[in-house]
PDB file of N, CA, C and O in Angstrom:
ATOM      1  N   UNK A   1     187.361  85.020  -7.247  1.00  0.00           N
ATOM      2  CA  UNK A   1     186.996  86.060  -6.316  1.00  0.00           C
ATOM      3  C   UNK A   1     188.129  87.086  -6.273  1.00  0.00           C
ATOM      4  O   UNK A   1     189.310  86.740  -6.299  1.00  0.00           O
ATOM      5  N   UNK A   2     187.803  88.128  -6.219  1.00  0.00           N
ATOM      6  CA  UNK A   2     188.913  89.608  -6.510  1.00  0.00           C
ATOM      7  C   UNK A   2     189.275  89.900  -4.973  1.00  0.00           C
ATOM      8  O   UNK A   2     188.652  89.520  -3.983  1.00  0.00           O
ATOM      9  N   UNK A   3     190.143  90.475  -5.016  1.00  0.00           N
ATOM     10  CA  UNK A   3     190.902  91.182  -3.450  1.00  0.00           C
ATOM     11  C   UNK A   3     189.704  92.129  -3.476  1.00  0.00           C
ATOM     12  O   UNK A   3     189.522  92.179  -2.260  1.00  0.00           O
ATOM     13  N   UNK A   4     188.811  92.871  -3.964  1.00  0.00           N
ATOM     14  CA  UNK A   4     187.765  93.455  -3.897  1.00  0.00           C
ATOM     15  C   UNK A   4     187.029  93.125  -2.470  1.00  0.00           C
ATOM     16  O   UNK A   4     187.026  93.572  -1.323  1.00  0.00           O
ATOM     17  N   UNK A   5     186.338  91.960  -3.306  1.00  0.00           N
ATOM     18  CA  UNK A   5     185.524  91.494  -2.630  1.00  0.00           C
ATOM     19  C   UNK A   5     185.891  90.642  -1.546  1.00  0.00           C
ATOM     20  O   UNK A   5     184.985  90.203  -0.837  1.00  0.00           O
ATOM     21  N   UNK A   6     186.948  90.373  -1.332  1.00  0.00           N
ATOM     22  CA  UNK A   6     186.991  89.931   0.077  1.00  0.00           C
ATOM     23  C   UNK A   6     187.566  91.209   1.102  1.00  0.00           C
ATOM     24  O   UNK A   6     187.839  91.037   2.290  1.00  0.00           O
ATOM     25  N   UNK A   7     187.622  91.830   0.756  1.00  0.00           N
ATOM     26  CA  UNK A   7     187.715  93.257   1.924  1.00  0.00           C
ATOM     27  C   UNK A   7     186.110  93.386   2.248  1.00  0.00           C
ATOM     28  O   UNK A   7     185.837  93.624   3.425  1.00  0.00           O
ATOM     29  N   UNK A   8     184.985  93.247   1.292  1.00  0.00           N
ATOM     30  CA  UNK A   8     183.690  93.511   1.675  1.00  0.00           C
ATOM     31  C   UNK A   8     182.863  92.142   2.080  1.00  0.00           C
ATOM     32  O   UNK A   8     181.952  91.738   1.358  1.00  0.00           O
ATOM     33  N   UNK A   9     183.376  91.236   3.682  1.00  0.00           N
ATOM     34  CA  UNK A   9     182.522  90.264   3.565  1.00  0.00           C
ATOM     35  C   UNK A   9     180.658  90.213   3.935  1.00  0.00           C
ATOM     36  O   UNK A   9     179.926  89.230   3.822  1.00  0.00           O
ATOM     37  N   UNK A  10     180.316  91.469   4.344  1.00  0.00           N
ATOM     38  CA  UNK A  10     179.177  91.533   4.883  1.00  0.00           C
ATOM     39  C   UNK A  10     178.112  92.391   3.638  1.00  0.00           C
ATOM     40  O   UNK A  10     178.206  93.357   2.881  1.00  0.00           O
ATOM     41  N   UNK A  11     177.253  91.499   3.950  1.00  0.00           N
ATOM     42  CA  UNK A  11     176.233  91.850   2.220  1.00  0.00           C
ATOM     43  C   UNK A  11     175.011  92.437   2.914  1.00  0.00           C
ATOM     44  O   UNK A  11     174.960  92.392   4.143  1.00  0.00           O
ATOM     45  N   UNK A  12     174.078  92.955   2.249  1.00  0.00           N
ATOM     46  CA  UNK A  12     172.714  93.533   2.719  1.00  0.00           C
ATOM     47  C   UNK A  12     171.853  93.094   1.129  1.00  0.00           C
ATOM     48  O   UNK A  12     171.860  93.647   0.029  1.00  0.00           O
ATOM     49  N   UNK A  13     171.178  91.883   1.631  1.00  0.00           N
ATOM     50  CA  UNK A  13     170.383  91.127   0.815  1.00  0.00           C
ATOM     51  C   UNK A  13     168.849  91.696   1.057  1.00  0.00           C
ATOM     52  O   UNK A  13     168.366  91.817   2.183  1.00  0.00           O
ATOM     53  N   UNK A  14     168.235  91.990  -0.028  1.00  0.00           N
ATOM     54  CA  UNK A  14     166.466  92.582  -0.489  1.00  0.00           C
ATOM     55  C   UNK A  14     165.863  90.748  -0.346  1.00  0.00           C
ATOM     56  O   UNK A  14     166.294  89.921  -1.150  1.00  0.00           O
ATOM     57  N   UNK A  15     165.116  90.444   0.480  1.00  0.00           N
ATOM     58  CA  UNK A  15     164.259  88.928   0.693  1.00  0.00           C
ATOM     59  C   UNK A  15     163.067  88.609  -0.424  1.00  0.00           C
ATOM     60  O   UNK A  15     161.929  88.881  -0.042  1.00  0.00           O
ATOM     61  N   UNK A  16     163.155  88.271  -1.251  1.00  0.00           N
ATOM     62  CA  UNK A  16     161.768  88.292  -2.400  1.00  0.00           C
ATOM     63  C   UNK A  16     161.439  86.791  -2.529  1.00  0.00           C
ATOM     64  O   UNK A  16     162.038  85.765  -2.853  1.00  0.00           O
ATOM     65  N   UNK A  17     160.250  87.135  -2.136  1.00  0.00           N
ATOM     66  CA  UNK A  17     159.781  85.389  -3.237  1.00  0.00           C
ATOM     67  C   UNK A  17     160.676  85.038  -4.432  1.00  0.00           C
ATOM     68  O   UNK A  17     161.560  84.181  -4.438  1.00  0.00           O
ATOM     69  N   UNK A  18     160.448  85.531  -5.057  1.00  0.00           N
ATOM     70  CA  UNK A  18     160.891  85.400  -6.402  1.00  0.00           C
ATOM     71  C   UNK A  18     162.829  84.925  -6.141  1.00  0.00           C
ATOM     72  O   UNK A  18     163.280  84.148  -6.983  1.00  0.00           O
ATOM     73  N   UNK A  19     163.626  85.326  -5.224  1.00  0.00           N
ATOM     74  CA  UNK A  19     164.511  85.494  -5.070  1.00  0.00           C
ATOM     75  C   UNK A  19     165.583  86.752  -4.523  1.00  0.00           C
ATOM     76  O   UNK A  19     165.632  87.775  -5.206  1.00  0.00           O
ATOM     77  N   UNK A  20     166.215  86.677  -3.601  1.00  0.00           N
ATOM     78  CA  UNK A  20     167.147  87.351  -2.815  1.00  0.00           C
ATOM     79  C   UNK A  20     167.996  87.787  -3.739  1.00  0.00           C
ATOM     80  O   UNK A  20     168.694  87.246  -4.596  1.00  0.00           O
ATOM     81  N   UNK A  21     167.705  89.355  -3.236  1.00  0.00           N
ATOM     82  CA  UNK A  21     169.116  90.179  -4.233  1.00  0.00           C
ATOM     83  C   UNK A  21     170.374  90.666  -3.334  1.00  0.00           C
ATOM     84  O   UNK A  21     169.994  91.199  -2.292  1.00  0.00           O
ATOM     85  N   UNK A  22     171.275  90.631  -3.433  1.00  0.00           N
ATOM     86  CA  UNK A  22     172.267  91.643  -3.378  1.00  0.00           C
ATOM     87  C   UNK A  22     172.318  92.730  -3.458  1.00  0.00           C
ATOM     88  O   UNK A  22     172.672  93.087  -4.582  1.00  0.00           O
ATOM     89  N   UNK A  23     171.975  94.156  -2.227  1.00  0.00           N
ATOM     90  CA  UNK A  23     171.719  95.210  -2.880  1.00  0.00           C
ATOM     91  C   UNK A  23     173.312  96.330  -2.477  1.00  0.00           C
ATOM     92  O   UNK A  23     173.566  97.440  -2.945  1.00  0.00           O
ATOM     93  N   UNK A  24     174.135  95.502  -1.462  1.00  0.00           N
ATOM     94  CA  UNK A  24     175.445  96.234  -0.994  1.00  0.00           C
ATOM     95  C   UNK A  24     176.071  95.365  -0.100  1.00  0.00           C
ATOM     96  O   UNK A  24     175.564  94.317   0.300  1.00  0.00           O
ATOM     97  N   UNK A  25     177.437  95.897   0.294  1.00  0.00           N
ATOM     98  CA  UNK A  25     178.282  95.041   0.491  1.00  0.00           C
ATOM     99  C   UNK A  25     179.391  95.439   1.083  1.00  0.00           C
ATOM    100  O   UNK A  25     180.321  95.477   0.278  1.00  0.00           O
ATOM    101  N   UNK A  26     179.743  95.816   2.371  1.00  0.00           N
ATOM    102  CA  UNK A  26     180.270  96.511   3.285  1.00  0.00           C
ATOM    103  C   UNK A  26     181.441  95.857   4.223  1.00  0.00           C
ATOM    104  O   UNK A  26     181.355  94.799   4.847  1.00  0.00           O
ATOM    105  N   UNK A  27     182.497  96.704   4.168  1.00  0.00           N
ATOM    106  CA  UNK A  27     183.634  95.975   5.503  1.00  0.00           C
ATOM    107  C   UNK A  27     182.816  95.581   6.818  1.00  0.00           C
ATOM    108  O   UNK A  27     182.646  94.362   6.872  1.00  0.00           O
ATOM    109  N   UNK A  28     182.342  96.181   7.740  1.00  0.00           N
ATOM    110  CA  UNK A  28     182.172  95.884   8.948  1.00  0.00           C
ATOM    111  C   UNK A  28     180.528  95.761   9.040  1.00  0.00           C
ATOM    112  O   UNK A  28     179.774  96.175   8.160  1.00  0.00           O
ATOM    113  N   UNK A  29     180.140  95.171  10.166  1.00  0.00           N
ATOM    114  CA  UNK A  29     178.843  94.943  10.086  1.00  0.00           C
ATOM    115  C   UNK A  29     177.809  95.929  10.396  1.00  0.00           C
ATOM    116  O   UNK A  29     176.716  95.996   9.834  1.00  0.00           O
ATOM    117  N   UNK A  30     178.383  96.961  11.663  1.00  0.00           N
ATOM    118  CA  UNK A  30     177.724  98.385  11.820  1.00  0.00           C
ATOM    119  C   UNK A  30     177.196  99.095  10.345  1.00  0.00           C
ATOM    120  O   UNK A  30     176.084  99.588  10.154  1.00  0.00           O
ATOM    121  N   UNK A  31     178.556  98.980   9.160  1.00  0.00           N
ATOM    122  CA  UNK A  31     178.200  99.334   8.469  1.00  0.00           C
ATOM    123  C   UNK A  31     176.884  99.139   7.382  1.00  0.00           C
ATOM    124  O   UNK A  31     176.131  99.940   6.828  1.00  0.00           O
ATOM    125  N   UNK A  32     176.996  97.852   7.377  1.00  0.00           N
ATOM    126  CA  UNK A  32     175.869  97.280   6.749  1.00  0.00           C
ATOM    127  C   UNK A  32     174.350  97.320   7.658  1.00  0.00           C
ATOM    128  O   UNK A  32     173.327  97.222   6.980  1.00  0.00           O
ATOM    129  N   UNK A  33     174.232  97.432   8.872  1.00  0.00           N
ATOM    130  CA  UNK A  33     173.185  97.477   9.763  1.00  0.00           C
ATOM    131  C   UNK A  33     172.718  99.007  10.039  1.00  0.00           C
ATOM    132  O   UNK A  33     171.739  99.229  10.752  1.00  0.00           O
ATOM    133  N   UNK A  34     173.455 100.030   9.450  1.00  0.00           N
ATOM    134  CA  UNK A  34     173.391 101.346   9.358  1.00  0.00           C
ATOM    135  C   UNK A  34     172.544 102.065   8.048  1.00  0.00           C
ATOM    136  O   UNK A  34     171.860 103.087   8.007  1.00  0.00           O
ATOM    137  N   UNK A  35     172.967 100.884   6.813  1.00  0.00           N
ATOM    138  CA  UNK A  35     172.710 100.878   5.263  1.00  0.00           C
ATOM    139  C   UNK A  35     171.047 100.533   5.138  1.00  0.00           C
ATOM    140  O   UNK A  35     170.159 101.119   4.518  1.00  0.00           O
ATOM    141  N   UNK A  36     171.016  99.028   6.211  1.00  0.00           N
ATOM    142  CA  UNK A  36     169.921  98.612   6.168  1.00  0.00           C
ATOM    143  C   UNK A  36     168.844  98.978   7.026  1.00  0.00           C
ATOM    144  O   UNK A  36     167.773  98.378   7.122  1.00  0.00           O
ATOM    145  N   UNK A  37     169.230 100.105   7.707  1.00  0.00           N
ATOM    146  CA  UNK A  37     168.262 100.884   8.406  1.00  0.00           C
ATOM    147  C   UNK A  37     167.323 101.805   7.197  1.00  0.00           C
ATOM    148  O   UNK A  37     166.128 101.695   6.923  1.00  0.00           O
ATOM    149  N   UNK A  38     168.391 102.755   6.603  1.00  0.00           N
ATOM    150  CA  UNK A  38     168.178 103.318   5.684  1.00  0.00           C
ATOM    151  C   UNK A  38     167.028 102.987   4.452  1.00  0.00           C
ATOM    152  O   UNK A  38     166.297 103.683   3.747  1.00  0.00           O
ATOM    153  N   UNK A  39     167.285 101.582   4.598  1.00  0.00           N
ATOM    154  CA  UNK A  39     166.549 100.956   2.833  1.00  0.00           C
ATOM    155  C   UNK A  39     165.931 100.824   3.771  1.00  0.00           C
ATOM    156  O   UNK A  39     164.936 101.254   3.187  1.00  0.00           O
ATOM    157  N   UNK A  40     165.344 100.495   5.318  1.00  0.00           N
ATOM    158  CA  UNK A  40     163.947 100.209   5.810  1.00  0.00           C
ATOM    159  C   UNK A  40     162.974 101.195   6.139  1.00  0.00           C
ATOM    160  O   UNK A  40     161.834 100.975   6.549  1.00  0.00           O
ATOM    161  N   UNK A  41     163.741 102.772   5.838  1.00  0.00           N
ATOM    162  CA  UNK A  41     162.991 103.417   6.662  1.00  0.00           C
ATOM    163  C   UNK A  41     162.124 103.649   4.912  1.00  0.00           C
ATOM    164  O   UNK A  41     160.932 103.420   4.704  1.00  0.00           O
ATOM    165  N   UNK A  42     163.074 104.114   3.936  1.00  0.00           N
ATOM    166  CA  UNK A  42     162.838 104.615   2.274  1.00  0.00           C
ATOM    167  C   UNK A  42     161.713 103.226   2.125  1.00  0.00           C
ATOM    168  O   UNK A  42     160.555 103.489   1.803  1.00  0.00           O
ATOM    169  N   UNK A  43     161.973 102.264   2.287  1.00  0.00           N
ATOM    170  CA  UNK A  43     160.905 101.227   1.453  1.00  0.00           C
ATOM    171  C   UNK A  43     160.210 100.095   2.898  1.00  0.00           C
ATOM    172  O   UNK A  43     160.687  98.964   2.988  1.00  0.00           O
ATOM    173  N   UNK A  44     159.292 100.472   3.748  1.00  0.00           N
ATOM    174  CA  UNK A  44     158.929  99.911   4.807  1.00  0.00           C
ATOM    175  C   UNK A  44     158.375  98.666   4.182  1.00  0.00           C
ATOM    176  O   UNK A  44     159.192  97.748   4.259  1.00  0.00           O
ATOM    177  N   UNK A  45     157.471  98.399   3.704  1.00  0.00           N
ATOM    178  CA  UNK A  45     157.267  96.994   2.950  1.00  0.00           C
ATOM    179  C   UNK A  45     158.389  96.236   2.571  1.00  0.00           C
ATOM    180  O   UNK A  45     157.952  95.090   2.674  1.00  0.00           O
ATOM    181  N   UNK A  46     159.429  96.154   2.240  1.00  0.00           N
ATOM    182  CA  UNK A  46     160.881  95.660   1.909  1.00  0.00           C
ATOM    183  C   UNK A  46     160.876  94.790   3.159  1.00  0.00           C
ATOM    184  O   UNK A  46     160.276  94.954   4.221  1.00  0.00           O
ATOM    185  N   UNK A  47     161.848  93.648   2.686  1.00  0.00           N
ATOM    186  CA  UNK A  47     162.109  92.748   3.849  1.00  0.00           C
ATOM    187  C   UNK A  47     163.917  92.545   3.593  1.00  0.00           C
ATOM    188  O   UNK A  47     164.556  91.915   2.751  1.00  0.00           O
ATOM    189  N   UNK A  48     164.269  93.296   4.610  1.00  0.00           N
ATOM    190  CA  UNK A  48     166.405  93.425   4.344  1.00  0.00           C
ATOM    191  C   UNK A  48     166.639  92.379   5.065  1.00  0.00           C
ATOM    192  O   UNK A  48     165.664  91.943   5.677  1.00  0.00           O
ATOM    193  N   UNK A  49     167.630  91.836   5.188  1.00  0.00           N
ATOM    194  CA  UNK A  49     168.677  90.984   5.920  1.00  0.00           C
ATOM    195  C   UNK A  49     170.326  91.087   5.177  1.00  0.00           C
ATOM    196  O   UNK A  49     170.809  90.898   4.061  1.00  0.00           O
ATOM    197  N   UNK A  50     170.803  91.495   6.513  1.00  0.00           N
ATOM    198  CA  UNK A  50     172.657  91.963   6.669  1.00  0.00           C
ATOM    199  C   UNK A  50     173.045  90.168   6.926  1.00  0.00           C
ATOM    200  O   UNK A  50     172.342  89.492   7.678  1.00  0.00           O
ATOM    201  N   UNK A  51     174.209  89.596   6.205  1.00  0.00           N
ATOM    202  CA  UNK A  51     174.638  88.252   6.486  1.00  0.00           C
ATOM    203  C   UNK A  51     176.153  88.205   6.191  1.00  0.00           C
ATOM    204  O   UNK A  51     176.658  88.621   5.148  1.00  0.00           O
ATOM    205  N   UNK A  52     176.452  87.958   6.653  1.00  0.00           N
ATOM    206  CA  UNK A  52     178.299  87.302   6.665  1.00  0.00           C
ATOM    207  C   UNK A  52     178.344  86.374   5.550  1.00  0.00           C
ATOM    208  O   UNK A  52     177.866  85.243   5.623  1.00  0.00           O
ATOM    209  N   UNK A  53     179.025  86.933   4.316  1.00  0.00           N
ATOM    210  CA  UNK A  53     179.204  85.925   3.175  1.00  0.00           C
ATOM    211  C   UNK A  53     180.059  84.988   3.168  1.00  0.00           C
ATOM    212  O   UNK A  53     181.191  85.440   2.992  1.00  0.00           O
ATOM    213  N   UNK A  54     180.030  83.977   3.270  1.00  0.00           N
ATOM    214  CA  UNK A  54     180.941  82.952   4.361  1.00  0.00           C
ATOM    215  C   UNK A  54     182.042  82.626   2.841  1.00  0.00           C
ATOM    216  O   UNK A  54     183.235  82.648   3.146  1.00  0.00           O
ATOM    217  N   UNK A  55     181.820  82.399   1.627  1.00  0.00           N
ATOM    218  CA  UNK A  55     182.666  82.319   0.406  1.00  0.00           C
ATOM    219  C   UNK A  55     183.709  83.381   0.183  1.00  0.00           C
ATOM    220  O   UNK A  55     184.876  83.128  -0.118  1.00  0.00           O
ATOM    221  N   UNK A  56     183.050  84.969   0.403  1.00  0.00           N
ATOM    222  CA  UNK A  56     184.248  86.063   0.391  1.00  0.00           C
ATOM    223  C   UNK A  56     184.910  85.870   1.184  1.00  0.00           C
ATOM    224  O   UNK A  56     186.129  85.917   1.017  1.00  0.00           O
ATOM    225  N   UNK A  57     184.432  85.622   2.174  1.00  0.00           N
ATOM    226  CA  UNK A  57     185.603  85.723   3.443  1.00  0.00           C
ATOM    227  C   UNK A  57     186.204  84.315   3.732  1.00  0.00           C
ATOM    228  O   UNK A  57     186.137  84.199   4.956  1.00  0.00           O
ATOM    229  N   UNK A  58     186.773  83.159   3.191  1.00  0.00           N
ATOM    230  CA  UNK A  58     187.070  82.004   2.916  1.00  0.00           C
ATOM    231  C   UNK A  58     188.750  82.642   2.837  1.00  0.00           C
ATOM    232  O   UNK A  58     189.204  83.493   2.071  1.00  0.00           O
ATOM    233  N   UNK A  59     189.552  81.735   4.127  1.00  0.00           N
ATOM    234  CA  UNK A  59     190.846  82.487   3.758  1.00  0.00           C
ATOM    235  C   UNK A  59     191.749  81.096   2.918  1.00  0.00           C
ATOM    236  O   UNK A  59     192.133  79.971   3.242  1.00  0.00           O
ATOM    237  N   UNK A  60     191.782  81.755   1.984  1.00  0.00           N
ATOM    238  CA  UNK A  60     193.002  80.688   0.638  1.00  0.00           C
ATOM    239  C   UNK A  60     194.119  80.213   1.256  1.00  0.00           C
ATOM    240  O   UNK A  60     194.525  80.404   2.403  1.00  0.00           O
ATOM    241  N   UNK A  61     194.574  79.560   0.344  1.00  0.00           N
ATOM    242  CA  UNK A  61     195.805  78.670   0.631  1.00  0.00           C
ATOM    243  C   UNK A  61     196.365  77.725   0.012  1.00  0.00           C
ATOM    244  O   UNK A  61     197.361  77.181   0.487  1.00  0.00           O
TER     245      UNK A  61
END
């Protein structure tokens, strides 16, 4: 895991049968709940969910 990605622990996952994508990936959670307004208003059929990636944000040692 990169110093990247643990600055971005909050994800905005697309819900599919088929399987859950990853569509972004944001410092704070406003941010991501702001993103996922956006993809709901552009694609209303879409099913979003914002989640705390509990692996990025895992503090080492």
């Amino acid at each position: 895991m990169s110093y990247r990605t643990d600055l971005r622990p909050w994800a905005v996952y697309r819900c599919r049968l088929t399987g859950n994508i990853c569509v972004a990936c944001f410092r704070t959670r406003s941010d991501a709940d702001a993103y996922m307004s956006i993809l709901r208003a552009n694609n209303p059929g879409a099913v979003y969910e914002v989640v705390f990636d509990k692996e990025q944000a895992e503090v080492k040692g």
